[in-house]
C-alpha positions, -999 to +999 in steps of 0.1 A: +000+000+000+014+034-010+018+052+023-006+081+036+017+109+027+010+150+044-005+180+028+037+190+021+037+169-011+021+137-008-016+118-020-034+100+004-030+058+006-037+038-021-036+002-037-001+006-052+033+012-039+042+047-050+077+048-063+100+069-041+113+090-074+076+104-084+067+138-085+037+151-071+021+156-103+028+114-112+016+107-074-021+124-081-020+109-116-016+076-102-038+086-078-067+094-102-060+060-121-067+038-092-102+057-088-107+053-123-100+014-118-119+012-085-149+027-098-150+057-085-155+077-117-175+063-147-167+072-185-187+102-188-180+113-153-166+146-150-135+152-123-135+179-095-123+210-109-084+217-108-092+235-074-106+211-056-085+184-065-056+207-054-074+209-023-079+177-020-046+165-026-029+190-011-012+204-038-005+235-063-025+242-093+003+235-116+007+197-105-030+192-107-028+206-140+004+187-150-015+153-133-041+158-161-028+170-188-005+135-184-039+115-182-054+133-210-026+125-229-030+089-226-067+093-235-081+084-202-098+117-198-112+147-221-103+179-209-130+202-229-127+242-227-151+264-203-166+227-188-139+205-172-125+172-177-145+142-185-136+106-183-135+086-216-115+058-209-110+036-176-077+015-173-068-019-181-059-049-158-024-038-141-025-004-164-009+026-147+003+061-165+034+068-181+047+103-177+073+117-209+082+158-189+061+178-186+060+218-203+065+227-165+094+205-159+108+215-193+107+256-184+120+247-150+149+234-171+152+261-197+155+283-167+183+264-151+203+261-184+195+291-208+201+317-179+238+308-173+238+303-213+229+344-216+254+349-187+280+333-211+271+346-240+277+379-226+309+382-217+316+372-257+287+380-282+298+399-313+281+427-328+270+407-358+255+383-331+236+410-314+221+421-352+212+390-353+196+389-322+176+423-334+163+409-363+147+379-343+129+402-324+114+418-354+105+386-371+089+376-339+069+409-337+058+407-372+047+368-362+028+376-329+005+396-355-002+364-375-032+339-368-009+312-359+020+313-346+053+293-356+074+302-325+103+297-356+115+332-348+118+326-307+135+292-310+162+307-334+166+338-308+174+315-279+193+294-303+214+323-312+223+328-274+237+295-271+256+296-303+273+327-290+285+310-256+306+291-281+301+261-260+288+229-283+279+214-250+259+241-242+242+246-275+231+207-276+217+203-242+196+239-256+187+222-291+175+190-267+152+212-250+135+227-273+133+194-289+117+182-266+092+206-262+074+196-295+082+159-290+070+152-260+033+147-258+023+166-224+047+195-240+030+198-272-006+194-254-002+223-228+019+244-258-010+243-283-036+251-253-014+278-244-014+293-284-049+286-287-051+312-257-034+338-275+000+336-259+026+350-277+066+354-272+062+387-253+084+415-269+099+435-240+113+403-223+133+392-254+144+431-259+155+438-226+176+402-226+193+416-256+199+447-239+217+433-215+237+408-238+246+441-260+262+459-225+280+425-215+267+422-187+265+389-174+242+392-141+222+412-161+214+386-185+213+357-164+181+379-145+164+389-179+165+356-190+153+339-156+125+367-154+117+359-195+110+321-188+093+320-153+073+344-170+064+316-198+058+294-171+032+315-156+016+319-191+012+282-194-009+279-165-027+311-161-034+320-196-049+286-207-072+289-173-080+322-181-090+308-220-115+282-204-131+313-182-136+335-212-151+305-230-175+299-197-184+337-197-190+332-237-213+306-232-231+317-200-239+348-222-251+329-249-274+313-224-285+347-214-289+361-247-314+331-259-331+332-228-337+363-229-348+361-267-373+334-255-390+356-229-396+387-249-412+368-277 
């Protein structure tokens, strides 16, 4: 039996020995799979909302969230905009979830890495390199005005920054990243809900991380850089929520609107 485990990270007993390396986010993912096996949810079934499982587990938002985005994922439930998430499939015998990172394990990352790599990059980065840097920004400008969004132009600016710690090391462990942020299914789930919500590369964070690259200034970097990306990690999860509540308030005033149709006629 997985052992009852305190509101500082843990989910409450269960039928399977939790394995000492899972994150919280796997632990309530788990968690929610043993209900599904036990019964307690039927296909069809809609979940508690992401803040009441975090109450109930004891948890932040953004495990809930990363808990099940990994179960929707791997089809077991149907996360539908402004209404919740829905079961649609229940487990087989002996079928737990697999988890590939997550998009907030992967920023956590990007954060760790590409904030020393500006902090490198600035002690050496040419002026050609900076030009460079300027154009990106432009061409990502000119693509935040687009319907979709490619995200070509702020891949090839953070690419740029690596390329000009003249590190290879560096510069792969970067291209792995962002590698893995369209490969790996949670990733690419939580990116596309995060574009469908309008999120966009914002502007001033990649200009004043240039800013500071073009003053060499190391510290400087490191914190524009640190501030860009735990900015993109609060995007993820605010900005997709806050996509579901306009599509809620969307719908409620459709309601409103035909009801009130209804009543004058």
């Amino acid at each position: 039996m997985a052992k009852s485990v305190s509101r500082n990270g843990s989910v409450r007993a269960g039928a399977y020995d939790v394995p000492a390396n899972d994150r919280l986010y796997q632990r309530i993912a788990r968690r929610l799979v043993e209900e599904l096996t036990a019964g307690t949810y039927a296909i069809g079934d809609r979940l508690p909302a992401e803040r009441e499982l975090a109450i109930e587990y004891g948890a932040s938002r953004p495990a809930v969230r990363e808990a099940l985005i990994a179960l929707e994922v791997q089809g077991f439930i149907e996360v539908r905009v402004g209404s919740g998430a829905y079961v649609c499939r229940l487990p087989g015998q002996g079928e737990e979830p697999g988890f590939a990172i997550t998009a907030f394990e992967l920023t956590e990352a990007r954060i760790m890495f590409e904030g020393e790599a500006a902090a490198l990059a600035a002690a050496q980065i040419t002026d050609a390199e900076l030009d460079v840097l300027d154009r990106l920004v432009e061409a990502m400008t000119a693509e935040n005005t687009r319907v979709e969004v490619t995200e070509i132009a702020d891949r090839d600016f953070h690419m740029a920054i690596a390329k000009a710690t003249r590190n290879a090391g560096v510069v792969r462990t970067i291209e792995d990243l962002w590698h893995l942020r369209s490969t790996s299914p949670e990733c690419a789930l939580l990116h596309a809900k995060a574009r469908n919500a309008k999120v966009r590369p914002v502007i001033a964070e990649h200009t004043a991380i240039v800013d500071a690259l073009r003053a060499h200034d190391a510290g400087g970097a490191r914190a524009a850089m640190h501030g860009h990306l735990t900015s993109v990690m609060d995007h993820l999860l605010f900005q997709t929520e806050e996509m579901a509540m306009e599509q809620a308030r969307l719908a409620l005033a459709g309601t409103r609107q035909r009801y009130g149709r209804s009543a004058r006629s």
